[in-house]
N, C-alpha and C positions, 0 to 999 in steps of 0.2 A: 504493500500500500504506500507507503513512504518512496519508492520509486517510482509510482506512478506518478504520485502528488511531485517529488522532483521533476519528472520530464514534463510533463504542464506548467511548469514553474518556469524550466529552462525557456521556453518556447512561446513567449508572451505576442509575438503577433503571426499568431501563426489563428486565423479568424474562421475559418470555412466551419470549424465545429459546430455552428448551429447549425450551419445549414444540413450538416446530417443529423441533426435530430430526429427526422423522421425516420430517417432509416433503419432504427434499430426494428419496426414494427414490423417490416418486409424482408430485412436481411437473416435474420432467423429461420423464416419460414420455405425461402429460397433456397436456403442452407439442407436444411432441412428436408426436404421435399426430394434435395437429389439423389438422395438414399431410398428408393422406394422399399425395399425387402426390410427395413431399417423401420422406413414408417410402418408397414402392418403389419409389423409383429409387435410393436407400440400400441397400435390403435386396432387390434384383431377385431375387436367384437365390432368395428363400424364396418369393416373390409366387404366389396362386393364380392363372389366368384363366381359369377355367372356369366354367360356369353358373352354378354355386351360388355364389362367389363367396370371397373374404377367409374363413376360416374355417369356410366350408362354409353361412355364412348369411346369403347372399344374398337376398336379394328376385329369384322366384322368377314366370317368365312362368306365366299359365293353362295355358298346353298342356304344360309341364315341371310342375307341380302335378297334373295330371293323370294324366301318366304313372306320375308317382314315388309315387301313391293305386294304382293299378293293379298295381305291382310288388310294393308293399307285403303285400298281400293273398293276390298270386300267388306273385312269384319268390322272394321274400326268407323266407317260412317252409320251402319246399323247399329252398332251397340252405341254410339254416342250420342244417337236419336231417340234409342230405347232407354239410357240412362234417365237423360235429359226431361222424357216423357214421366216416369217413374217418381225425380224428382219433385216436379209443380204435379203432378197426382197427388203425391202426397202432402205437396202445400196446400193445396184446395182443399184437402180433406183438415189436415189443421185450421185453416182460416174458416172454414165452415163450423166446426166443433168449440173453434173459442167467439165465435161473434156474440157480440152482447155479454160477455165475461168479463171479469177484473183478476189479470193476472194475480198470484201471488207474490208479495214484494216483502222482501225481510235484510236487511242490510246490505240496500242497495244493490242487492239481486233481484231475479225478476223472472218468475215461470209460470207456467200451466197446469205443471206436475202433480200439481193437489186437485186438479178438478175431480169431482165426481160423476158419479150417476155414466148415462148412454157415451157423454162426450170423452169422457178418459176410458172409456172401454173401446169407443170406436177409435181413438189417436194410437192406442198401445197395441188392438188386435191387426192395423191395419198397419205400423209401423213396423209390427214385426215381420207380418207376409211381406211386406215390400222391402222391407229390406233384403230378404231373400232371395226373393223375384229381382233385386239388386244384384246381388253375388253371381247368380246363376246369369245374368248377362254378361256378367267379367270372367267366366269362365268358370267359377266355380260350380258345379254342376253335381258336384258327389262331397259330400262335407263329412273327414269320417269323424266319428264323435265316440266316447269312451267313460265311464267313470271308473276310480279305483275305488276298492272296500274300504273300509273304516282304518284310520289313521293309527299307525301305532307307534309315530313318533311324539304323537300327541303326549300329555298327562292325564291319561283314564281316570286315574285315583281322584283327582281335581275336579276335571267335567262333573264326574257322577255326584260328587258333590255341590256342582251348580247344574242344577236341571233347567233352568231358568234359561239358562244359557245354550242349550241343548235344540232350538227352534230353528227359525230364519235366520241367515247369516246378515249381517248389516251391511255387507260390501263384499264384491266382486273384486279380486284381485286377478291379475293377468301381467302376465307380460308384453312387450310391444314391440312390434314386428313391424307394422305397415297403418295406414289409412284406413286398411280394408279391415282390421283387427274393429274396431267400430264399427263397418257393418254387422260382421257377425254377433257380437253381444246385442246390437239392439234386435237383429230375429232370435234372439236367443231370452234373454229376459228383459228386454228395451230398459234398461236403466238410465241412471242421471252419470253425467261424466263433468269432470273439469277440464272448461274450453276457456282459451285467449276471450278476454272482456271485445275485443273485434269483431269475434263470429257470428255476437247476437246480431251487429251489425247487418249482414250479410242479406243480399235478393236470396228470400228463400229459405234459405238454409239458417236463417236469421229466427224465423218462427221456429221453424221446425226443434233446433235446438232451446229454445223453451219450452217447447211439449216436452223433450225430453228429461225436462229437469234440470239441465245444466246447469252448472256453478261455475260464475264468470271471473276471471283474475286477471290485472293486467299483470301479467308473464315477469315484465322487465322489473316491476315493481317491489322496493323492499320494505313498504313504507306500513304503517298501519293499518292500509287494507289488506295487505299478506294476512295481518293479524287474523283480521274480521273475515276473513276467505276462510279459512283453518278452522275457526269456529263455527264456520256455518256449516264446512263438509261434516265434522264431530256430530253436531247435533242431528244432522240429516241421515248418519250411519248408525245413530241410537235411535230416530225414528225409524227409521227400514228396520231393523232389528226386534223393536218394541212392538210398530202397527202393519202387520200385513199387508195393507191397504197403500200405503206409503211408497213410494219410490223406490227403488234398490237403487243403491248407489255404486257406480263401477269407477275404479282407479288403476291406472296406471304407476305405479311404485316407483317404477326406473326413472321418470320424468322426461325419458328419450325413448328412440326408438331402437335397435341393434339389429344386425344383419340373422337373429334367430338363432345363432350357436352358443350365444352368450345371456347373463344376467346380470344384469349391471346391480351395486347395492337401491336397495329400498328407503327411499323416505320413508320416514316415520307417523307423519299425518292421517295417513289411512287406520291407523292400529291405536292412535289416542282415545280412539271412543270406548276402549277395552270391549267390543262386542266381537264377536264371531265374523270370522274371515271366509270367502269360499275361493280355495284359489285355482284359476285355469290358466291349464298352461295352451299354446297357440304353437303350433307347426306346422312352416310350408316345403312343401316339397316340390323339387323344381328340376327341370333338365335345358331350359334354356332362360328363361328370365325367371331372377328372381322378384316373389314379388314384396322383399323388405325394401323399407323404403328408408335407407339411409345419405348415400351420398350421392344420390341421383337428385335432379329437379324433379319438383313435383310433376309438371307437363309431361316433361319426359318420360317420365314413371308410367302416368297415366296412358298415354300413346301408344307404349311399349305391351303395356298390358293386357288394353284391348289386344293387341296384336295378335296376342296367345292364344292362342283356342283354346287351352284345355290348362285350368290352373286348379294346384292341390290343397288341401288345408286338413289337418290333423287337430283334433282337439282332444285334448284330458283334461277332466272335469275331476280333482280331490276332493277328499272328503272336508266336509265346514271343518274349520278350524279354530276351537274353544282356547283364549289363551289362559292358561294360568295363573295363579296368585301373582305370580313373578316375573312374569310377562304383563300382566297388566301395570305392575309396578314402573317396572322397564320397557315401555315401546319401544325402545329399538333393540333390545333382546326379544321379542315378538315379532319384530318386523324381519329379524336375522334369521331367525326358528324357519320363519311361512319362507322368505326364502332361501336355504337351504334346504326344506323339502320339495320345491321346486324346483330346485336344482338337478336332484337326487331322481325323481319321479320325472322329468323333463328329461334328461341328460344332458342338462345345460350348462355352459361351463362359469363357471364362478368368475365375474371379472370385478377390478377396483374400481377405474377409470368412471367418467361420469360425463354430461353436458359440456362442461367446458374443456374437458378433451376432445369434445368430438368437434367444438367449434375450431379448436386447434388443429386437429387432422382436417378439415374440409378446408382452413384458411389454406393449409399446407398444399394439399390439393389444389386448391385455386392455383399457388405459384406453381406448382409442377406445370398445371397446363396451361396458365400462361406464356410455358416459354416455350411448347412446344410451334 
């Protein structure tokens, strides 16, 4: 240190040093990037391996060019037509079912999720068939689905002592693979999820997402409303858990998505309400596109997909998850438990890394193919 501080000392008009200031923010990642075998095994669990490759822009054999002109022409304008139809279907049918309502509004949230009676029977029966009737035009066609028997990593001795707790699980936990991980749970039990405060925003997808229940957050935000976000999912996974009738609430743990071979650790949010967990695990199977949706653009993603004809999806369904004296005590010893036996039961690999790794591998990425 003392010879650094020397040679800056020696060197008093030597000036250009600011103007590299900036460059520490891109000479790293330039650096960095030129090592790709270096980069993912760094960042494995974001890595694509599928045809198309790093970003979805691979170098691309004749016969997979071929195809992917072929689908172009054929599948991809019909399935975008039937998506598209599907969606405002089922806007119509929400804007039909809430007219003359008053959303539910609780700390600057805002849903549909508690209506009763014909109108949240017909939003939830009809969300789920179409979601479906969703999946099945992206190619999803055959969904295989699975549960396992009763849990024996659990504490037996505990549960049987809480019968109370022995009901409805308060929250869906899952892993996150893709976009498409959301279709499936909502044909599956149409729960509530946490979406960007933006999405309410949205032609469309704006209502529909308050039918769902959503819980709105601004993302970037670390401010007091994180607080009041965290308290409202709490009280919403002790309601699901308490009233039948109530919303089920689905979270994503990881707070990202990964390329499917990995688990990234579990926020702890989901597991504060001390109620009963149900956790599913999601696997695709694939032979030329994959369909996780990591370090590809969304469009591209989307484009790609259609293209497919024929896409996989495995699900296991575990048994509800009662946590312990000791786990309720400790939320993130509960939240550690539920993910390592998704680990285990998944054969998912166990990884550290989080979000802001993965914004580091994609910057990284950006300079790789920048300079190409």
């Amino acid at each position: 240190m003392e010879s650094e501080l020397q040679d800056v000392n020696s060197k008093p008009p030597k000036q250009p040093d600011p103007v590299h200031d900036d460059g520490p923010l891109l000479e790293p990642i330039t650096i960095f990037a030129s090592n790709t075998e270096e980069l993912e095994k760094k960042f494995a669990a974001y890595v694509r391996r599928d045809v198309y490759g790093t970003m979805g822009r691979g170098e691309l054999p004749t016969k997979e060019k071929v195809l992917l002109g072929v689908a172009l022409v054929t599948l991809v304008p019909v399935r975008m037509v039937a998506a598209m139809a599907l969606l405002l279907l089922y806007y119509l049918i929400c804007r039909v079912c809430t007219l003359c309502s008053v959303p539910n509004r609780e700390d600057e949230q805002e849903d549909y999720a508690h209506l009763v009676g014909w109108r949240r029977i017909v939003i939830v029966q009809c969300g789920k068939a179409l979601s479906r009737v969703m999946l099945f035009v992206l190619g999803f066609y055959w969904i295989t689905q699975s549960c396992r028997g009763e849990n024996p990593t659990s504490n037996e001795k505990e549960n049987k002592q809480q019968p109370e707790e022995t009901g409805r699980p308060g929250v869906i936990i899952s892993n996150h693979v893709s976009y498409v991980d959301i279709l499936y749970h909502m044909s599956k039990s149409f729960p509530s999820f946490v979406a960007k405060r933006s999405v309410a925003k949205l032609p469309l997808i704006g209502l529909i997402s308050k039918c769902l229940g959503c819980i709105f957050v601004q993302r970037e935000s670390k401010t007091s409303d994180f607080k009041g976000v965290s308290a409202v999912v709490t009280e919403r996974i002790r309601e699901a858990h308490r009233n039948t009738s109530a919303p089920m609430m689905m979270l994503f743990p990881e707070g990202t998505t990964t390329n499917g071979e990995y688990l990234l650790p579990f926020k702890s949010g989901g597991f504060l309400a001390h109620a009963p967990v149900l956790p599913v695990i999601l696997n695709y199977r694939y032979q030329r596109l994959s369909p996780a949706w990591d370090s590809i653009s969304g469009l591209r993603h989307v484009i790609f997909l259609f293209c497919q004809f024929v896409n996989y999806m495995e699900v296991t369904e575990l048994p509800m998850y009662s946590p312990s004296q000791e786990e309720k005590d400790n939320p993130k010893l509960y939240a550690n438990n539920v993910r390592r036996l998704m680990s285990t039961e998944g054969n998912l690999i166990l990884s550290d890394i989080g979000l802001a790794e993965k914004r580091i591998y994609h910057s990284a990425l950006n300079g790789l193919f920048s300079q190409c």
